[in-house]
N, C-alpha and C positions, 0 to 999 in steps of 0.2 A: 599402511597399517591394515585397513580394508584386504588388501592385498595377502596378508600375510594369515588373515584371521579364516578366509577361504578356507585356505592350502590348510589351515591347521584342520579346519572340520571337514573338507575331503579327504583327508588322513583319518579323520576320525572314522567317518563314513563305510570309509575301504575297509578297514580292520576289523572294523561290525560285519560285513559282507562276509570276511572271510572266512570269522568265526560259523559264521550261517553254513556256509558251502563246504566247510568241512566232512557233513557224512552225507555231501550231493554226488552228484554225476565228476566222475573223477577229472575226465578230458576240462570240461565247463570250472573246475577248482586250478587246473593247471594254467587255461589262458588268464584265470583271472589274477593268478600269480605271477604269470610272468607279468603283465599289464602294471602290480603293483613293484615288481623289479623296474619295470623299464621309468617310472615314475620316479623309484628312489634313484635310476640313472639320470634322469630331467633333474631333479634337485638339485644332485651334483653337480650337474654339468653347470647350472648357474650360481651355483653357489659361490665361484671364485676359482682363483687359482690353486690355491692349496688342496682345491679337492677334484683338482683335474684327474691324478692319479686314483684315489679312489674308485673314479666314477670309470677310468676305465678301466678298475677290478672289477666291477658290477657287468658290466658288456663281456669281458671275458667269461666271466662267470655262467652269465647267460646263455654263451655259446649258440649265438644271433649271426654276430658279425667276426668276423676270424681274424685275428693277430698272427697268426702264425702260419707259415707258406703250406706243412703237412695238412692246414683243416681248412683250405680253400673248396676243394670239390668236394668234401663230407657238407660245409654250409650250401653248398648251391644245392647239394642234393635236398638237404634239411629244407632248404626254402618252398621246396615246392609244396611240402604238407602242412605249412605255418596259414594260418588264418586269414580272411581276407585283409581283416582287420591289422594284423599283424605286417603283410604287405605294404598295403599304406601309410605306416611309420618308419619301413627300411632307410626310403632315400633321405626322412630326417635324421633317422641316426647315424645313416654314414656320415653324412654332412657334420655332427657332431662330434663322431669318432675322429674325423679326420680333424676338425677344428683340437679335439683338445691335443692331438697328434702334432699337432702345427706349435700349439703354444708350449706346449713340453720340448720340442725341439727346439724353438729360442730359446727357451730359458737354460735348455742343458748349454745351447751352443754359447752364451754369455758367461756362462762358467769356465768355460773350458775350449780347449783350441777344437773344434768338431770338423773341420777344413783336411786335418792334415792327417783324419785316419786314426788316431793316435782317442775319440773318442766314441768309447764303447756303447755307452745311452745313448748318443745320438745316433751310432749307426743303427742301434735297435729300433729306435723310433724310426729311423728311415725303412728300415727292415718290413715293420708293421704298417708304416703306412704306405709299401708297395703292394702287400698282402693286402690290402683295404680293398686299394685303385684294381686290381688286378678281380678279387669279388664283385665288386662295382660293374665289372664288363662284363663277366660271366655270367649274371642273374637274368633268368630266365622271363624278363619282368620290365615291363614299359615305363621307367622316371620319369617325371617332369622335364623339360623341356633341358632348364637350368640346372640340374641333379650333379650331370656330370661336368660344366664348365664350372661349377662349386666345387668340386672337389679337386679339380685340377689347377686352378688357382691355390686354394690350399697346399695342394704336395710340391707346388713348385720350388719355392724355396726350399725343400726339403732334397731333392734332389741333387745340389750344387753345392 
């Protein structure tokens, strides 16, 4: 409950901020929006299953991390002007992106036969989460140690 009463007044907090920064320095109003995007994408991301999909409309939205094979080297190029701060958060979000990528794929694949080709969400999911793995190498930018054996654990099953 402790727990929950934070998150509700660091929402509050931020939303004070923003109304502040409104007729500030325009750059310093954009990181601090994207900062409250990538936050309502943490939300999601914990919030459960039902809102895996949202959360990754919010990362597309963002136009961060790339779902789609054309906006791979338009991201690597974007990353090099994204904040330090901004850096620092990449290898959690991929690791994110790629987990809710994992759980949408069971769950399509429990639906439906995803083996024999014949299923279309699942190959997209796979689709995307090669776009992920494949930005993941590209970045111009030193992970953690574990960055990339997390993600490749993840896309394994998704491969086969």
């Amino acid at each position: 409950k402790q727990w929950y009463q934070r998150r509700v007044r660091g929402h509050e907090i931020a939303t004070g901020v923003e109304t502040r920064l409104q007729n500030s320095n325009s750059n310093l109003r954009k990181q601090f929006l994207l900062l409250l995007d990538l936050y309502q994408f943490h939300k999601l991301y914990h919030s459960g299953n039902d809102k895996l999909e949202e959360a990754l409309d919010v990362i597309s939205r963002l136009q961060i991390i790339p779902l789609q094979q054309d906006a791979i080297n338009h991201r690597v190029q974007s990353f090099k002007s994204f904040s330090d701060e901004l850096r620092r958060c990449i290898p959690d979000i991929l690791i994110m992106v790629m987990s809710i990528l994992n759980k949408l794929f069971k769950n399509t694949s429990k639906s439906n036969n995803s083996y024999s080709g014949q299923n279309k969400p699942a190959q997209k999911i796979r689709d995307q989460a090669r776009v992920v793995m494949r930005f993941a190498g590209m970045l111009p930018y030193s992970m953690p140690g574990n960055t990339h054996a997390q993600l490749s654990m993840l896309d394994a099953p998704m491969r086969y």
